[in-house]
N, C-alpha and C positions, 0 to 999 in steps of 0.2 A: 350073212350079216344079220337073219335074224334075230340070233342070241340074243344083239347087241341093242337093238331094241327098248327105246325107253322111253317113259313117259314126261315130259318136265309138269310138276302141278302145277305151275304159274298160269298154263291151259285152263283151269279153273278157277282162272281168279274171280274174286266176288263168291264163289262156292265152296263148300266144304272141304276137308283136307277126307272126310269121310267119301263126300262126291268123288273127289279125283279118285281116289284107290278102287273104290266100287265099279264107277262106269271106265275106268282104264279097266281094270280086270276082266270086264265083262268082252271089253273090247280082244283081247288077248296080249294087254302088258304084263309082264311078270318081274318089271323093273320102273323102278321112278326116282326123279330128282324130286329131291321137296325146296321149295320155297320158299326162304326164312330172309325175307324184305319186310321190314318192317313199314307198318302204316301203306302198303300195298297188297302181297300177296302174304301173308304170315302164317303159312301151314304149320309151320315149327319155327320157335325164337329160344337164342339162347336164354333168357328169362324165365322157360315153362319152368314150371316145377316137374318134381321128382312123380307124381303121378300123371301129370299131362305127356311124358317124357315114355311113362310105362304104358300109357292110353295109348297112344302112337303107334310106338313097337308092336302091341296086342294088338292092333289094326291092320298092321302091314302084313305079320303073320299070319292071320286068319284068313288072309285075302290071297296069300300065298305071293305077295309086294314082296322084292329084294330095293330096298333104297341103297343108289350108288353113287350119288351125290347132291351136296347140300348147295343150292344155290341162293348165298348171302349176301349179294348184292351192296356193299358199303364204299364210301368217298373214303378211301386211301390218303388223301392229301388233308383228312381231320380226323382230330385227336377220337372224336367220337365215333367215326366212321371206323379206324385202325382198333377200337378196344370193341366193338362191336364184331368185325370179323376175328377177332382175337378167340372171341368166347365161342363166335359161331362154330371154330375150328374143334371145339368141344362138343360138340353139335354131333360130327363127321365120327369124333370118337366113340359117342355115344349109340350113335346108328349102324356104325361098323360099313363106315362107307370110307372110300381112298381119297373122294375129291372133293374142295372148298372152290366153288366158283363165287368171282366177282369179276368188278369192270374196275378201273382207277378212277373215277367220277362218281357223279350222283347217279342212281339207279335209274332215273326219269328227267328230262330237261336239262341234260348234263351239256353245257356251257362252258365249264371253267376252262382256260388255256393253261394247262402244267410247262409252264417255260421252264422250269429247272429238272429234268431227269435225273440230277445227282439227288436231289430231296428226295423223288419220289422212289429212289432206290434206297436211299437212308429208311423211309415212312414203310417200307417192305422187307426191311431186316428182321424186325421181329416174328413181325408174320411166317417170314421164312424158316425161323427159327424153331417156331414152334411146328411146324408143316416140319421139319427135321426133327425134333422129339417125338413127335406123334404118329410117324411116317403116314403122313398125308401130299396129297401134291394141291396146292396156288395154280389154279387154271387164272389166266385171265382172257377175259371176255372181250372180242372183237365189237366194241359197242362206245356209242359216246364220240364226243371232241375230240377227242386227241387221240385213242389205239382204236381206229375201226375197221382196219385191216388184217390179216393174217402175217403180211412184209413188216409191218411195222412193230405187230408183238412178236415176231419172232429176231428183232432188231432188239428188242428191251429184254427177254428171256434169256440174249444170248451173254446179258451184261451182267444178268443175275447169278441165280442158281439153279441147279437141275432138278431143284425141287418145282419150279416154275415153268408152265405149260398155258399153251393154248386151248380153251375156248372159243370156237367155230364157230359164228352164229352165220347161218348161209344167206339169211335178211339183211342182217345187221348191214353187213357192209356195202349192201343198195341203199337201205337208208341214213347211215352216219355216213360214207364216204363217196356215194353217187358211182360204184363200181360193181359190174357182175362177178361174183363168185369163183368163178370158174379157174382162171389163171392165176390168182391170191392165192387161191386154194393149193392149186398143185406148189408152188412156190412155196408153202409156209407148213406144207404138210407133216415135214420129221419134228415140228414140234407142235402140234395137234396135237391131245389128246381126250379131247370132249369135243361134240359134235351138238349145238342146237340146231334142230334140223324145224327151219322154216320156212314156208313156201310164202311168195307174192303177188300182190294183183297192184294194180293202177300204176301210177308214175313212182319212181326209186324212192322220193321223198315222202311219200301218201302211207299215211298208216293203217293197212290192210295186210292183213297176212291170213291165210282162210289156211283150211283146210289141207292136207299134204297134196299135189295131185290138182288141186282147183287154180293152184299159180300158173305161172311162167316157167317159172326154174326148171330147169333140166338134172334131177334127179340121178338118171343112169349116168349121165356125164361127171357129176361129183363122187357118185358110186365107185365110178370106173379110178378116180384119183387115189381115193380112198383102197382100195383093192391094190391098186396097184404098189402102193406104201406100205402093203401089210395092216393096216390100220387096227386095231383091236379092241379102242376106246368104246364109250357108250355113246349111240344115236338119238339121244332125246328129242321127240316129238315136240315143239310148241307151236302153240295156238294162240293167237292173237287177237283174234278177230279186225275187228275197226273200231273207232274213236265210241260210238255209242256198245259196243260190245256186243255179245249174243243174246239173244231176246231171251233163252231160259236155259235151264241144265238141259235139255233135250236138245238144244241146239249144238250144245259144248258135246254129248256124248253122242248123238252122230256124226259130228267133225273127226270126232276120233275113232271111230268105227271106221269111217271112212279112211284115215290116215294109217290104220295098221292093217286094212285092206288092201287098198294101194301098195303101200311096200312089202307087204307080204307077195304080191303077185310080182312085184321087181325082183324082189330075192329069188324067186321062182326058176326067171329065168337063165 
């Protein structure tokens, strides 16, 4: 499962799109989701231009970075949120990655109650659509009010279409839905196929996510679900820290030193 091995930059938020590639590389990533949340984490938006766009690329290559997906994080249920992952999906094309992650909410303090599933399936047709022209796959993300389970997206995935998959976040669903991981997990597994791999500290609800390895989570145990499903997707690394964040880039790049040493010695055995 090394291969599979990836870094998400959202790990460097507040840092450079330059930071994440360097100090991930240095770590031994040779894969990364980028980050294109606007007004939060914006590594890459579909707005750069045609040489921010070639900046990028020239970065990733030099660093010997394979980007494998683009996480664009947008509210599905607004016009703004749906043309924003619309274009992001041009994003994926241009990177020459397979997957478009979002959540159905707002990326951050996501509140809203989506009482109508027929809309929010209508507000995902195009998207679908275009994830079918582009041959891209529609992760969505175990995150938020309303899908913070693995049972539950894999209840709306199965309404849709097979272009639409799951996003794992192994946190997330301590903190949106007050549940461990573990049993969601094995349950919702055949339609997994992106994995944010992050670890926890303090109570389900506390926003603390450290380092791989410095939580709770039982790693070998998701491993072993994962393994046992044939899983094949990519393992992205995120890094959280807590509410006031990590004191400097030195803190961000031994967290991650630390997180692909850690699972490099899991994979080991």
């Amino acid at each position: 499962m090394l291969q599979q091995l990836t870094i998400n930059s959202n790990t460097y938020h507040g840092f450079s799109l330059e930071d994440a590639v360097v100090g991930a590389r240095k770590a031994g990533f040779t894969q990364i989701e980028l980050a294109a949340v606007k007004d939060h984490t914006a590594h890459v938006l579909p707005d750069m231009s045609r040489k921010q766009l070639e900046e990028i690329k020239f970065l990733l290559k030099t660093n010997g970075m394979t980007c494998v997906g683009i996480g664009a994080h947008s509210n599905v249920m607004t016009e703004e949120g749906r043309e924003n992952l619309i274009r992001s999906i041009d994003l994926a094309v241009e990177l020459d990655c397979k997957y478009i992650i979002t959540a159905t909410g707002d990326a951050h303090n996501d509140t809203d109650k989506i009482e109508d599933e027929e809309a929010l399936a209508k507000n995902l047709e195009p998207l679908i659509e275009k994830c079918e022209k582009r041959n891209k796959m529609l992760l969505l993300e175990t995150h938020g009010n309303n899908y913070a389970t693995g049972g539950s997206l894999k209840k709306l995935a199965q309404k849709l279409n097979n272009r639409v998959k799951i996003n794992y976040d192994t946190a997330n669903v301590l903190f949106y839905a007050d549940i461990l991981p573990y049993e969601d997990l094995e349950a919702s597994v055949d339609y997994v196929e992106f994995i944010h791999l992050k670890d926890k500290l303090g109570s389900y609800q506390e926003w603390n996510f450290p380092a791989i390895g410095d939580g709770f989570l039982d790693f070998p145990r998701l491993f072993r679900t994962l393994r046992q499903a044939n899983y094949q997707g990519p393992i992205s690394v995120e890094i959280e820290f807590t509410p006031s964040g990590p004191k400097d880039l030195d803190e961000v790049n031994e967290s991650v030193i630390k997180s692909f040493n850690y699972l490099s010695n899991i994979f080991k055995k």
